[in-house]
N, C-alpha and C positions, 0 to 999 in steps of 0.2 A: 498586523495581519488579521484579516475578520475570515474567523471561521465559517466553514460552510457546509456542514456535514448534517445529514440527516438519519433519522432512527426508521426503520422499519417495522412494524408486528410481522413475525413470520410463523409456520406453525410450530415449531421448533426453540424461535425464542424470538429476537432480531437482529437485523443488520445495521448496521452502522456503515452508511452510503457517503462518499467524498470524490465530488468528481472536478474535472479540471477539462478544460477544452486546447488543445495542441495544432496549432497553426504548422501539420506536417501529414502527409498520407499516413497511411493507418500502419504499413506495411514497417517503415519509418519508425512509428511510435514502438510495433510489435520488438523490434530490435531492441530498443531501448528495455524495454519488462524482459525479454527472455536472450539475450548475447552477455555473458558474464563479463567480458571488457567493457561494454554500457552501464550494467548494473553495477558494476563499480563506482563509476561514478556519481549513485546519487542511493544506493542501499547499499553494496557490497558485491562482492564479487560469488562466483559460485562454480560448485563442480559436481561431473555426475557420479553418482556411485552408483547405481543399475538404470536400469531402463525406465523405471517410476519416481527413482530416489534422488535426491540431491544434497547437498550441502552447502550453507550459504552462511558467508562471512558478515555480519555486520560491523560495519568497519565504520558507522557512526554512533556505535553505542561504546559505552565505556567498557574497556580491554575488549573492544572487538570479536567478542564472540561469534564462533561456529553455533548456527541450528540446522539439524536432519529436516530434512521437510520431503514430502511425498507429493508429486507432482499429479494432482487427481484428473484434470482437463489440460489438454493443448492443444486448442483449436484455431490453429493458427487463418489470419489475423486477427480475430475476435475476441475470444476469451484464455484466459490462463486460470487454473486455480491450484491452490496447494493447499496442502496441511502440515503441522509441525506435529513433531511429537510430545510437544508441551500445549498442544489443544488447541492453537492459532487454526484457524480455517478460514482461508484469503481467496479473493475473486478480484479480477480484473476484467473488466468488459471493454473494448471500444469499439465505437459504433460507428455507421457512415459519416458524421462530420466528425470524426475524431475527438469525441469525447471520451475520454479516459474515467472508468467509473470503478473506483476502488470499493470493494464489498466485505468488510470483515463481520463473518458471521459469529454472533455469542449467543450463549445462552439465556442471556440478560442484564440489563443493563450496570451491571456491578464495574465498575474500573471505567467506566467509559469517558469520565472525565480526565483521566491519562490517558486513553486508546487515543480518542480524537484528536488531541494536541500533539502526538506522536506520527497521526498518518498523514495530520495538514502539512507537517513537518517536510516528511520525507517526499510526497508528493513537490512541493515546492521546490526542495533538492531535485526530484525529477526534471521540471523544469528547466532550472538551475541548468543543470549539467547538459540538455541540451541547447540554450540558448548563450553558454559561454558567460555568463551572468554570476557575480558571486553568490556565493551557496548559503541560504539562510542561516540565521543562529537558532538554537532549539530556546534560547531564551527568546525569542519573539512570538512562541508559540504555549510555551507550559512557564508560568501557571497562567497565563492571563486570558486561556482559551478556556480551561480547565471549569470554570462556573457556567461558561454556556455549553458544552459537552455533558455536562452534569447535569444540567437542566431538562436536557431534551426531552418528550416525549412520544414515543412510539406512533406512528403513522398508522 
């Protein structure tokens, strides 16, 4: 697996950019990031608690943890974004040819050589789960992503 992820300067700190192109209308893809029987399939599954709020199973991380996350945009079919209450601040864009562009915003680049091998990861599982195709190992991705993640620098 060759990573592909890029760093941003933003005024705030950066972004750490991972996009993927999907051979399916947008509308299609939109399902996939926000119907919690899709997301199942390749993050977890999820449920609402208010109008903003959610909670979301990760059901590839070990004991499959619940996280709260607050759903900040729903621009349906374009953008999604949320936040956790552990500081996660996530962005999804896709665009007219159906590029899927994951946006995880940080403060800097601290962890990012874990962040990155974690989102190629799931992104793949995205994939994955719509083309019927087995579901990547997370060993194909950490550690041997981990020194070019950590390398990067800021755009």
């Amino acid at each position: 697996m060759n990573p592909s992820g890029i760093l941003r300067s933003t005024e705030t700190g950066v972004d750490l950019e991972i996009s993927r192109t999907i051979g399916a209308s947008r509308e299609d893809v939109w399902s996939t990031l926000t119907e919690s029987d899709r997301t199942a399939l390749w993050f977890g599954p999820w449920e609402r608690l208010s109008d903003s709020e959610i909670r979301v199973q990760m059901t590839f991380e070990e004991g499959a943890p619940w996280m709260e996350m607050t759903v900040d945009a729903c621009e349906s079919p374009n953008r999604l974004a949320v936040s956790s209450n552990g500081g996660w601040r996530l962005e999804v864009v896709l665009t007219d040819d159906t590029t899927l562009t994951l946006i995880h915003h940080l403060d800097n680049t601290e962890g990012v050589g874990e962040i990155g091998p974690g989102w190629e990861y799931y992104l793949d599982n995205l994939l994955a789960s719509r083309d019927g195709t087995p579901k990547p190992s997370f060993d194909d991705y950490f550690p041997s992503q981990q020194v070019y993640y950590a390398s990067l620098s800021a755009r």
